[in-house]
LUMVOMAR-575418 format. One record per residue: residue in three letters; y, z, x of N, C-alpha, C in turn. Coordinates in steps of 0.02 Angstrom, whole numbers. Each point is the difference from the previous one (the first is absolute). Example, Ala and Ser with C-alpha at 12.3 -4.5 7.8 and 13.67 -1.06 7.14 Angstrom:
BEGIN
[r "ala", [-284, 390, 660], [59, 0, -45], [60, 0, 45]]
[r "ser", [53, -36, -18], [59, 3, 42], [55, 37, -39]]
//
This chain:
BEGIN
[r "unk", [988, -800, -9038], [-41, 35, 49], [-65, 22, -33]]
[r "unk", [-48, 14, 36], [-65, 24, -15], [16, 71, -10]]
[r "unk", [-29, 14, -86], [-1, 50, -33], [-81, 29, -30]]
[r "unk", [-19, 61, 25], [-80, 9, -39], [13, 53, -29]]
[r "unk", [-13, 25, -62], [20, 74, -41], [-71, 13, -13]]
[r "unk", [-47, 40, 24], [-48, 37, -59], [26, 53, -35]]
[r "unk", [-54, 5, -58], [-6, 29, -54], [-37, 24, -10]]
[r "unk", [-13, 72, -27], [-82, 8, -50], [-10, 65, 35]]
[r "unk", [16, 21, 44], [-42, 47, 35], [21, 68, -44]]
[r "unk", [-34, 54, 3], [25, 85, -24], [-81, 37, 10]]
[r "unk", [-12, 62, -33], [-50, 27, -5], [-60, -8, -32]]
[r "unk", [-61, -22, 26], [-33, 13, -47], [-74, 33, 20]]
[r "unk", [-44, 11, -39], [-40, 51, -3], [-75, -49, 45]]
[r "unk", [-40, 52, 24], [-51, -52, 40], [-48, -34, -40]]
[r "unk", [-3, -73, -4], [-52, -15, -61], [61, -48, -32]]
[r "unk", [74, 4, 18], [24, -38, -54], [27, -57, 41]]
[r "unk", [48, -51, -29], [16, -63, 19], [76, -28, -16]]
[r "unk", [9, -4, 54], [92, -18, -5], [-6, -100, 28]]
[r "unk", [43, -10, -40], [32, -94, 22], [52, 5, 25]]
[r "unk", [-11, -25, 59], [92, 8, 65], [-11, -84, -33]]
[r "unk", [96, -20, 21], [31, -52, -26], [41, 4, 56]]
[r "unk", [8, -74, 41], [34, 4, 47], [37, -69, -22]]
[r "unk", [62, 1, -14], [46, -69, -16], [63, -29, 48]]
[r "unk", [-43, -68, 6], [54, -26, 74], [46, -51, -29]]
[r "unk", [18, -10, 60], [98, -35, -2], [-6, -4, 57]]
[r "unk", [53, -66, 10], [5, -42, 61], [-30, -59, 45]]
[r "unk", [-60, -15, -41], [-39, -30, 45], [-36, -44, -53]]
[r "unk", [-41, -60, 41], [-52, -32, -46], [-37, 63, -14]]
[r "unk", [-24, 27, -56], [-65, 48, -14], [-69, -45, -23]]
[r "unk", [-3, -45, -31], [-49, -31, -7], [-39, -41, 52]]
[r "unk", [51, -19, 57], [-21, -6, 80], [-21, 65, 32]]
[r "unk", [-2, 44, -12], [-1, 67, 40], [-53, 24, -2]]
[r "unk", [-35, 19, 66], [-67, 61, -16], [45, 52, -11]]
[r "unk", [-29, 64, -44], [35, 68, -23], [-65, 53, 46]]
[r "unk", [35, 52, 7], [-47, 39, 17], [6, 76, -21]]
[r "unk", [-24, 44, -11], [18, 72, -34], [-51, 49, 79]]
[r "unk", [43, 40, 8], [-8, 35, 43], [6, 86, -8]]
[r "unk", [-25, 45, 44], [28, 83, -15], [8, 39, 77]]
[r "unk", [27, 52, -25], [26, 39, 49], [-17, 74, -5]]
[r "unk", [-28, 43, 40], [7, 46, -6], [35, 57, 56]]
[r "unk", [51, 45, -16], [44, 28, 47], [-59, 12, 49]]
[r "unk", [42, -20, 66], [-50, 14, 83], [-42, -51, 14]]
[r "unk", [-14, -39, -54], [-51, -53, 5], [26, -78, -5]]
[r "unk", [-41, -28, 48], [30, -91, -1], [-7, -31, -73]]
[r "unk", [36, -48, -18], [-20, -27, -73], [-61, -39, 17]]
[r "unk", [-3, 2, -67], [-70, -36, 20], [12, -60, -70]]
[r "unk", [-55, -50, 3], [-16, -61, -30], [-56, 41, -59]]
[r "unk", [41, -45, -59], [-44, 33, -54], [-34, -66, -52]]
[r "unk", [50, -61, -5], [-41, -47, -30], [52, -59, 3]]
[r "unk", [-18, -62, 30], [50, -61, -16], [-18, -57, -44]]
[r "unk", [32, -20, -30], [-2, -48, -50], [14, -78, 46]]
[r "unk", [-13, -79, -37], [21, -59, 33], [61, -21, -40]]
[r "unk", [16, -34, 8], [71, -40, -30], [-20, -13, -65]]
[r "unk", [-45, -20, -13], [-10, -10, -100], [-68, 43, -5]]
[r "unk", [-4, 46, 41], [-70, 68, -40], [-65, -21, 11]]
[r "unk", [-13, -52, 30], [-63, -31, -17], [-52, 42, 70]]
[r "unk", [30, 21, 59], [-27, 47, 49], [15, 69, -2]]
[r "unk", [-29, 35, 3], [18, 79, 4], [-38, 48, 52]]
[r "unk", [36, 42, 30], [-45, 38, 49], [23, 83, -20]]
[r "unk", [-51, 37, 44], [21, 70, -29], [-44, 41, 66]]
[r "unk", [17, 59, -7], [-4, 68, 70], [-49, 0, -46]]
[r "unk", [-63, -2, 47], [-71, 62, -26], [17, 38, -36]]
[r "unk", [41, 57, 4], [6, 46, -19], [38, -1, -83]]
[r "unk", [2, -55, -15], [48, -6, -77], [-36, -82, -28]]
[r "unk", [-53, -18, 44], [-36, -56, -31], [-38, 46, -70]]
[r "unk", [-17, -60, -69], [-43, 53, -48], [66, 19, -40]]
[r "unk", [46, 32, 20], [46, 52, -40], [69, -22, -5]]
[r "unk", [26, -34, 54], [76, -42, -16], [-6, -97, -22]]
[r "unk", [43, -18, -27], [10, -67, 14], [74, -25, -11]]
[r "unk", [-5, -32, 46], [78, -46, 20], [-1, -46, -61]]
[r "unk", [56, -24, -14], [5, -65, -36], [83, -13, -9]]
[r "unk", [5, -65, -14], [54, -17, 7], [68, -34, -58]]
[r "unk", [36, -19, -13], [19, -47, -64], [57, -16, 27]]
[r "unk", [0, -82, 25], [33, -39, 44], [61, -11, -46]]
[r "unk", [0, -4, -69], [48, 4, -57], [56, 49, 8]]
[r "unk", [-25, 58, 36], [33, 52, -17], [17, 29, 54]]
[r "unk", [1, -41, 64], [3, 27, 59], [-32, 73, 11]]
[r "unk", [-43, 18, -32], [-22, 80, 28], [-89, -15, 12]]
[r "unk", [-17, 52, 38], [-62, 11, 18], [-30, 78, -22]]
[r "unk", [-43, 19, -14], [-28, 48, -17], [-55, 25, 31]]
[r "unk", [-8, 71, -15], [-34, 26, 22], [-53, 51, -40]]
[r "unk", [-55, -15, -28], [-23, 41, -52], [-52, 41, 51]]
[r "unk", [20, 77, -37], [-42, 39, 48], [-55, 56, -36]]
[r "unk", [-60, -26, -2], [-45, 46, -50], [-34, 66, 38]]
[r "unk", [-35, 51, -30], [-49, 37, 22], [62, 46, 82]]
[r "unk", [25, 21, -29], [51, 12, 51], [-32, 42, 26]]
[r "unk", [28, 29, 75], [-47, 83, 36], [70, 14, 13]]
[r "unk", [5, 71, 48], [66, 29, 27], [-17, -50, 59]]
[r "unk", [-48, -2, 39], [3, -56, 56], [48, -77, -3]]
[r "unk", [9, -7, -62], [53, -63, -32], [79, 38, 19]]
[r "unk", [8, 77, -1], [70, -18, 4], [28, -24, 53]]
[r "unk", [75, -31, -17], [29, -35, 76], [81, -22, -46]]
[r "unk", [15, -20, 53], [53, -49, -30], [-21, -79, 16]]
[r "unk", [4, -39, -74], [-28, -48, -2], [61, -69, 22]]
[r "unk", [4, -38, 42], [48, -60, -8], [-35, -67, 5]]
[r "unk", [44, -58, -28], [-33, -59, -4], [44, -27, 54]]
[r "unk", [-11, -41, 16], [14, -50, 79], [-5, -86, -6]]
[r "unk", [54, -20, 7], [-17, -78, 23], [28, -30, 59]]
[r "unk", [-37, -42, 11], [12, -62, 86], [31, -37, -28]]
[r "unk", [86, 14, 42], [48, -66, -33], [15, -8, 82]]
[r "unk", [-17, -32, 40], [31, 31, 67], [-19, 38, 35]]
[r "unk", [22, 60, -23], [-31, 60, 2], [-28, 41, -30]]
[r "unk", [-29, 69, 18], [-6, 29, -71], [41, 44, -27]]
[r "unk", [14, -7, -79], [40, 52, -36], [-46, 43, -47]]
[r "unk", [41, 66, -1], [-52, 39, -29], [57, 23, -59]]
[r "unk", [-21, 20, -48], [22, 53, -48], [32, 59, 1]]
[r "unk", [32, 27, -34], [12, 74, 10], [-51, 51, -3]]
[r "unk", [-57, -6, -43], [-65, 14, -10], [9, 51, -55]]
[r "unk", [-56, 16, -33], [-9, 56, -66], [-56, 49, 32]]
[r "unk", [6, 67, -15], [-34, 48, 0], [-57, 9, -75]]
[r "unk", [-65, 1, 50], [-60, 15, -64], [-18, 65, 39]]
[r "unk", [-10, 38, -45], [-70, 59, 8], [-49, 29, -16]]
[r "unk", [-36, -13, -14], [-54, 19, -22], [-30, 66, -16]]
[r "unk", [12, 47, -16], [-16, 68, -5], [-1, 47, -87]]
[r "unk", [-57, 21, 20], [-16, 63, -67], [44, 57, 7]]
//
């Protein structure tokens, strides 16, 4: 079955930079667009940056273009998420997502951003 675990998320200070790690199971992953997404309580998730099946396309929210980048390692079934220049406006709960069918999402990791 389709399995997505991130990783990486905890506290950190505004100005600093956390790498989410999201590692899949179940599926072609090197066929797969990946996508990393967030949530904030009361609020719809929203789209934060998707990767192509071998990395070579990438897209990203205005709002984290400049300061995040996706990337991927088809070797290792996981996708990443490097996140620089952080604000408290970054916190959320972060999950990665793929189209097998449908979509499956992650359990997701908590980042926050705060002094």
């Amino acid at each position: 079955q389709v399995q997505l675990v991130e990783s990486g998320g905890g506290l950190v200070q505004p100005g600093g930079s956390l790498r989410l790690s999201c590692a899949a199971s179940g599926f072609t992953f090197s066929g797969t667009v990946m996508y990393w997404a967030r949530q904030v309580p009361g609020k719809e998730r929203e789209f934060v940056a998707g990767i192509s099946n071998v990395g070579g396309n990438k897209s990203y929210a205005d709002s984290v273009k400049g300061r995040f980048t996706i990337s991927r390692d088809n070797a290792k079934n996981t996708v990443y998420l490097q996140m620089n220049n952080l604000n408290p406006e970054d916190t959320a709960v972060y999950y990665c997502s793929a189209d097998v069918g449908r979509t499956y999402w992650g359990q997701g990791t908590q980042v926050t951003v705060s002094s």
